[in-house]
N, C-alpha and C positions, 0 to 999 in steps of 0.2 A: 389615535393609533390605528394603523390599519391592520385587518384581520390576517394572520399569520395563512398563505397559501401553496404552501410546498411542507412537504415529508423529513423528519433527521434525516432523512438516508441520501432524499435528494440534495440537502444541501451539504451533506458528505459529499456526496459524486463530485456537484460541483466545482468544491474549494479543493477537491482532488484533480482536476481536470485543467486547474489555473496553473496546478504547479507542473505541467508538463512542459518542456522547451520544442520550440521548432528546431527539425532537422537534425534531432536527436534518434538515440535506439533505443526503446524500452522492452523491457522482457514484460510483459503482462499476465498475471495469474486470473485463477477462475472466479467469477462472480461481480462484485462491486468494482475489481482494477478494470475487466473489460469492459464496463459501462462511462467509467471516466476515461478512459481510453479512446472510448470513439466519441466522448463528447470533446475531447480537446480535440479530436482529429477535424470534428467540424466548427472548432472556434479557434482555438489560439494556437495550436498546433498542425496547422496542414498539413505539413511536411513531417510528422511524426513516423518512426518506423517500428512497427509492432514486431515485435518477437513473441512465441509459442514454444512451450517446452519440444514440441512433437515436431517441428522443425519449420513452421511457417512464417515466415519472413517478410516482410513488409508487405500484408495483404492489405485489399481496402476493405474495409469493414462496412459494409453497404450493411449487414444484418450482423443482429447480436449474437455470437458463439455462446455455443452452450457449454462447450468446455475444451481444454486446451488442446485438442487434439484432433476436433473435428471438419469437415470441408470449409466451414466458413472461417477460420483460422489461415487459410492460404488462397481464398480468393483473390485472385487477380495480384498475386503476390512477386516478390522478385526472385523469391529462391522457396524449392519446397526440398528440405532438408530431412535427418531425421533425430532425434532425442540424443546422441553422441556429438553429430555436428552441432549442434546448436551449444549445448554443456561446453565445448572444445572450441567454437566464440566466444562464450563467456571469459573463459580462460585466458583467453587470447586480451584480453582486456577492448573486446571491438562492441561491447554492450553498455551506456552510461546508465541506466537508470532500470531497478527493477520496482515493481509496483506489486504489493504482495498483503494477501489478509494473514488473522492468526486466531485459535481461540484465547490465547493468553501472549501480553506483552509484559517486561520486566523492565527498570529504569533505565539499563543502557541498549535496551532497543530487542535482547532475544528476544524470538519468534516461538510460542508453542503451537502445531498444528496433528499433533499426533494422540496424547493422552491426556485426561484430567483427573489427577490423582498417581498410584502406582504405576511404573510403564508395565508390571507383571501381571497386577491386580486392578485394571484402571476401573473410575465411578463411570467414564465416558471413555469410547473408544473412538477419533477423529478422523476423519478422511485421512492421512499423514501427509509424509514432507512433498511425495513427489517431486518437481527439480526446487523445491524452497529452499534446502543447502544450499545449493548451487548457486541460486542465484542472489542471497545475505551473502557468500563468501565472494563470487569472482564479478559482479557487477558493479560498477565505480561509484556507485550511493545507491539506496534504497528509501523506498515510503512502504510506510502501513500503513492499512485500510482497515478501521473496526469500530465497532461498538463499545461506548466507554460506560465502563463500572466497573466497579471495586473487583470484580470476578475476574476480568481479563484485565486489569490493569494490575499485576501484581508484585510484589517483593521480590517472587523467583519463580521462572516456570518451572513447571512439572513435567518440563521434559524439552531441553534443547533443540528445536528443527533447524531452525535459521539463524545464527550469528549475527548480534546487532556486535556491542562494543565488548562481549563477554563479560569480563569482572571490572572494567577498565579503561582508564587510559593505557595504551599498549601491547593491550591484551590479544586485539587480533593479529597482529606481526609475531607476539611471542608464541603464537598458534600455526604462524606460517601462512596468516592470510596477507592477500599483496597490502604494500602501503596505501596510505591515503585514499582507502573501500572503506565503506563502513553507513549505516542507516544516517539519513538526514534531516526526518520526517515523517510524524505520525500525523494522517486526520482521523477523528473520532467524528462520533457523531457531536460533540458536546465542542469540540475546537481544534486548534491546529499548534502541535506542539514540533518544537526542534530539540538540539543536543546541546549543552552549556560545552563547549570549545577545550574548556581544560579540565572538568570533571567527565565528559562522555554522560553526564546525566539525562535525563528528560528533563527538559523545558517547557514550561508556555511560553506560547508566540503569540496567539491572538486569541478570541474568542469569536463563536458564533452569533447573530444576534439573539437575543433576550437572556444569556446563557452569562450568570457571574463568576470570577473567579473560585468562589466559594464553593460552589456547585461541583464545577470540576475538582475540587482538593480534595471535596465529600467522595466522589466517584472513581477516585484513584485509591488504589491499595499500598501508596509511596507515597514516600515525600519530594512531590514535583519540585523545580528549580521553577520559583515565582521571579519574573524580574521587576526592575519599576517602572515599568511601564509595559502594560501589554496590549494587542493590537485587536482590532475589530476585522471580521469578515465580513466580506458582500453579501448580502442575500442571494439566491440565482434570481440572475433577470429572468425577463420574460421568455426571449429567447433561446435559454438553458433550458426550463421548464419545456416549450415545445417540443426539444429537440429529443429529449429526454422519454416525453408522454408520446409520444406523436411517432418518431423516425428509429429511437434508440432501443426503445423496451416498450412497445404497443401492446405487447402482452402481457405486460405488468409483471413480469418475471421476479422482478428484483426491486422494483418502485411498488 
């Protein structure tokens, strides 16, 4: 057996950076989505087109953004907009995919990123939504990016940001969100879950390596939709890892 060489977090990035499509538009949020973001942009997604809440539009990300609003966010980009036009894109249904962390997810996919506990009295007060409404409600599918255990994987968040499937099947139409939106995919650090089609549940899709079903059931605060048969991930190759240590986060920001 060869000795395990890479981080949970890197091979979160990774199996987050496979599900990006070429010549697509993504809204990217702060932290772990910009890291997979420019790692797809240098492997399977060339032609990726990054969106920024603060209006930078298909920049090249030659350097990692610190956060969604600063110069490197509209380098060499095609449009530098500002936080209305970009929301009023959304809308417009001209966005396919948004890429978004949380401190707490629930089984049909809400997002908490603002309170843990009371919203009056909170234990923990969180960065909040910023454009996370916006972009769980007007982007044509969505992924999470997070850390998995029983804490953030739970029954119900403590407090609504993001819109995954709400209570349901039909729940976000009965809400007034457009048809056919809605979350598509979580990676954790522990695996890679979708939505069971006619429950809106969570599902397992595959696992990480060394990582058993069991594991994950322990580390979830629900009861996931097991199928029979679930799938394995790649480890990051070689060349994930360089891109990552080397071109993507040298400064170990986030690795």
């Amino acid at each position: 057996m060869t000795e395990q060489t890479y981080s949970k977090t890197e091979l979160m990035i990774c199996v987050a950076a496979r599900l990006f499509e070429d010549g697509t538009t993504c809204f990217i949020g702060t932290g772990i989505p910009m890291l997979a973001a420019m790692l797809a942009s240098k492997t399977t997604a060339p032609n990726l087109v990054p969106v920024f809440e603060f209006g930078g539009t298909g920049a090249i990300l030659e350097e990692l953004p610190r956060a969604v609003g600063e110069a490197r966010t509209f380098h060499k980009g095609i449009s530098a907009l500002g936080i209305c036009d970009t929301m009023e894109t959304a809308q417009r249904g001209f966005i396919d995919y948004g890429f978004l962390g949380g401190a707490q997810i629930d089984p049909y996919g809400n997002l908490n990123s603002v309170t843990i506990g009371e919203h009056d009295h909170p234990k923990v007060r969180l960065p909040g939504s910023g454009g996370g409404n916006d972009v769980g409600s007007h982007c044509w599918q969505t992924i999470a990016i997070m850390q998995h255990d029983a804490r953030r994987f739970v029954p119900k968040v403590d407090f609504l940001t993001t819109p995954g499937f709400l209570t349901g099947p039909g729940a976000r139409v009965a809400a007034g969100l457009p048809p056919g939106t809605g979350p598509i995919a979580v990676v954790s650090t522990l695996a890679l879950m979708d939505y069971h089609p006619e429950s809106c549940r969570m599902r397992l899709k595959s696992l990480h390596p060394g990582v058993t079903v069991e594991e994950v059931v322990a580390n979830t605060g629900f009861e996931l939709v097991i199928p029979d048969k679930v799938g394995a991930n790649a480890p990051p190759s070689a060349e994930e890892l360089r891109l990552l240590r080397d071109e993507i986060d040298p400064e170990k920001l986030y690795i």
